[in-house]
C-alpha positions in Angstrom: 53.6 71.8 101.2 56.2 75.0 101.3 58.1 74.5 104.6 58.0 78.1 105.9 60.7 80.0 105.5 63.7 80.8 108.1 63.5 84.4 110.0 67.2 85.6 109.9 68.3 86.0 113.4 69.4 89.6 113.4 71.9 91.6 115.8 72.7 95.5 115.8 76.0 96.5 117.8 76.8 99.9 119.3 79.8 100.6 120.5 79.8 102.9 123.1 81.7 105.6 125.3 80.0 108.4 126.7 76.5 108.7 124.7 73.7 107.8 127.5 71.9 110.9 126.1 71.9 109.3 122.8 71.5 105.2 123.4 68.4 106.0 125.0 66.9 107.3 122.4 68.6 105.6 119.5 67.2 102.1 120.6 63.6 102.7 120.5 64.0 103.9 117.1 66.4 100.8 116.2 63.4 99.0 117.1 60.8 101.0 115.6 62.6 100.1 112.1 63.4 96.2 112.7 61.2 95.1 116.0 62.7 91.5 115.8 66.5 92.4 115.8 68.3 91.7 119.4 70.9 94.9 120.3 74.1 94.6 121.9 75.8 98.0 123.3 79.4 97.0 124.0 80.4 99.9 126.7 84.1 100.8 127.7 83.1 101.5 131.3 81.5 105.0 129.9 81.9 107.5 132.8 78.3 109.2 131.8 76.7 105.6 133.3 75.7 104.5 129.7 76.2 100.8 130.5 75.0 101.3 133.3 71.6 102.9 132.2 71.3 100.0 128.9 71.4 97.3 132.2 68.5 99.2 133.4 66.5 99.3 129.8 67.7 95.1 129.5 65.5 94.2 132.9 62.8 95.3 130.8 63.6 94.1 126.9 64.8 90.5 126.2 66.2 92.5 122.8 68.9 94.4 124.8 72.3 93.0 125.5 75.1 94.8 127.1 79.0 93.6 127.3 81.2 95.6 129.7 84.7 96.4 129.1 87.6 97.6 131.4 87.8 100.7 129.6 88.7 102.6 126.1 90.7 99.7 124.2 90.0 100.8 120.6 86.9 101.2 118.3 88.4 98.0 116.3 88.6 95.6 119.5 85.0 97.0 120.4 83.7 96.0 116.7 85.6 92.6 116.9 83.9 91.7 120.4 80.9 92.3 119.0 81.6 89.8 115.9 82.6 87.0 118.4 79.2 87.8 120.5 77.6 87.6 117.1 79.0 84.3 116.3 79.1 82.1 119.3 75.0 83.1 119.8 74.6 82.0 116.3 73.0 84.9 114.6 72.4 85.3 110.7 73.4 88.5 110.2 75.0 91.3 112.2 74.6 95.1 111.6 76.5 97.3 113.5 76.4 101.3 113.5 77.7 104.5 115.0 75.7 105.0 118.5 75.4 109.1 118.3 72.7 109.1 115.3 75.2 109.7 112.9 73.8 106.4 111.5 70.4 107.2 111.4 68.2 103.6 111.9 66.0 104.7 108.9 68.4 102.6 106.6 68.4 99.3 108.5 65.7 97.8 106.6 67.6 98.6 103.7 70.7 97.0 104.6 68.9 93.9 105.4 67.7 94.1 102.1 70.5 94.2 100.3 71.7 91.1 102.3 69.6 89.1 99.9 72.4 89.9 97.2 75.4 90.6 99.3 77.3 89.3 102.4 78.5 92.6 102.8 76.3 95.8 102.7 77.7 99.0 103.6 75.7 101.8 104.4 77.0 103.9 102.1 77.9 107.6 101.9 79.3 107.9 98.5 76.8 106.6 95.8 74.0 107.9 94.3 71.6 108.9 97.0 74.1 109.2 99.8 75.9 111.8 101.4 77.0 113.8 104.2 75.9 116.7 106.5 77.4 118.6 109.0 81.0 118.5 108.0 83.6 120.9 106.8 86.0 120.7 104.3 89.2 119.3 106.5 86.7 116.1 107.2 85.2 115.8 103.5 89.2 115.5 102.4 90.7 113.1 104.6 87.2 110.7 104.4 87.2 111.0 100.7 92.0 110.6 100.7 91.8 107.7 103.3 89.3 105.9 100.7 90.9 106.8 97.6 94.1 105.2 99.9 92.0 101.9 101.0 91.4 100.9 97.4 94.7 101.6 96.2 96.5 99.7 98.3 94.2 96.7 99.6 92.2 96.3 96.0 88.6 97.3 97.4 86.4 98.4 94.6 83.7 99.8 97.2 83.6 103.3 97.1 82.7 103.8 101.4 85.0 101.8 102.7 85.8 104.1 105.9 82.4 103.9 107.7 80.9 101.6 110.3 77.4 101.7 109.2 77.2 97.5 107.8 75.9 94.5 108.3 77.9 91.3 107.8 76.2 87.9 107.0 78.0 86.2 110.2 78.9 83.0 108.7 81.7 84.9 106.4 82.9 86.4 109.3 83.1 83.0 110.6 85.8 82.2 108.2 87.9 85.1 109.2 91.3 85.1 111.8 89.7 87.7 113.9 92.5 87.1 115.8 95.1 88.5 113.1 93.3 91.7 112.8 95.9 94.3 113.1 93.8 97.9 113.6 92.8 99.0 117.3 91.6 102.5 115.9 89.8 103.7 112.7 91.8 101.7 110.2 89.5 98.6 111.2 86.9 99.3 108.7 89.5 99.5 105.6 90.8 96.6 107.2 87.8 94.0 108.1 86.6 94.8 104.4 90.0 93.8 103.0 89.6 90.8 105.2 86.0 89.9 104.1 87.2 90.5 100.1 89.8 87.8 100.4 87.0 85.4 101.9 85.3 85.9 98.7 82.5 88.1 100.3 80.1 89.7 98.1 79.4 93.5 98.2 76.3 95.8 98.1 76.8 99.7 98.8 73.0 101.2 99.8 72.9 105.2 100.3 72.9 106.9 103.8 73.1 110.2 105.0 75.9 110.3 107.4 74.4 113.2 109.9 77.0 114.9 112.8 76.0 113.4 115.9 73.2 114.6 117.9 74.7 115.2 121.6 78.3 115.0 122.7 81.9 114.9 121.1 83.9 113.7 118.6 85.9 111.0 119.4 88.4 111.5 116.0 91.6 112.6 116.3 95.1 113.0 113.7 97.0 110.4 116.0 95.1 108.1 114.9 94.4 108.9 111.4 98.4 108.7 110.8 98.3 105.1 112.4 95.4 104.2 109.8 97.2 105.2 107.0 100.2 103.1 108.5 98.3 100.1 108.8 96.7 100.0 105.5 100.1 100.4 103.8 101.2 97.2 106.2 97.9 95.4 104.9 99.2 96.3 101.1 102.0 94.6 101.1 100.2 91.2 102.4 97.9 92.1 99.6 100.8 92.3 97.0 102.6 89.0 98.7 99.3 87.2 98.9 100.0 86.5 102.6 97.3 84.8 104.4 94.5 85.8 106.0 
């Protein structure tokens, strides 16, 4: 007799600041797409009430999680609290994405899919099948530069290796330092992949269409696109020593 098979415990994390008018619609469709997956909004004390408003959906869903923070402490810390969350409650695999519909939750199935191949899979942008709408030519150069940059120095062959829209097989992550990662801002997704590569991770690139976001504001600015670029050069030259990871 087949013993029946294991259902991968799945978590989706949104990092959040400001986007009540988008969470509340961006969970039911999360769930519309992968009923069984828990979701944990990590909120840095979002003046709009968006933590504030996911408590209120959690009374009601055993699914929804939320972790408050303080306040704005960087994109990367955000990601990496939701990596501990993911690990201490012993999930299988953890998927997180932009909370503003710019990562649209028609692809999750997808990326679970890949996860049969991968420990790695990256919604992707820049293969066949992906792309981008909504942006102008200023945004298409410095995504498509800070990539080019990411591979040169930190020996990524993925060809997205700036976006957020993944899911990680948690035990790899598991056998990272979270604690050495050195990115607050935007240079934590060149970063954690670099990370995952020198684990030995495997990785699968499925085709999204990155879509502007639906309600609010950008949260990108140059400040911190110089400091990524800094960072990644730093992350080089452990590459090229083989420092450890």
């Amino acid at each position: 007799m087949t013993p029946p098979s294991h259902t991968p415990r799945v978590i989706i994390t949104l990092c959040t600041y400001n986007e009540r008018e988008n969470i509340e619609r961006l969970i039911p469709e999360i769930h519309e797409n992968v009923p069984n997956a828990d979701v944990l909004v990590i909120d840095d004390n979002s003046p709009d009430g968006t933590g504030d408003f996911v408590d209120e959906m959690a009374k009601s869903d055993s699914r929804i999680h939320v972790l408050h923070r303080a306040g704005k402490q960087g994109l990367g810390t955000a990601i990496l609290a939701g990596f501990r969350y993911g690990i201490e409650q012993g999930y299988d695999f953890l998927i997180n994405m932009d909370a503003d519909f710019s990562h649209h939750p028609r692809y999750l199935p997808n990326l679970l899919a890949a996860m049969e191949r991968a420990d790695v899979a990256i919604g992707s942008r820049y293969v066949v099948g992906g792309g981008v709408e909504g942006w102008g030519w200023k945004r298409h150069f410095m995504s498509q530069g800070i990539n080019g940059y990411a591979r040169l120095f930190l020996g990524l062959k993925t060809k997205d290796n700036s976006g957020s829209y993944r899911c990680y097989r948690v035990s790899k992550l598991r056998e990272l330092n979270l604690d050495k990662v050195r990115a607050r801002g935007y240079a934590f997704q060149e970063e954690i992949l670099y990370r995952c590569r020198r684990v030995d991770c495997r990785f699968e690139e499925s085709p999204i269409v990155f879509e502007d976001r639906r309600y609010g504001e950008s949260k990108i600015n140059w400040k911190e696109s110089v400091s990524a670029l800094w960072i990644i050069f730093r992350l080089g030259l452990d590459n090229l020593m083989r420092v450890s990871v």
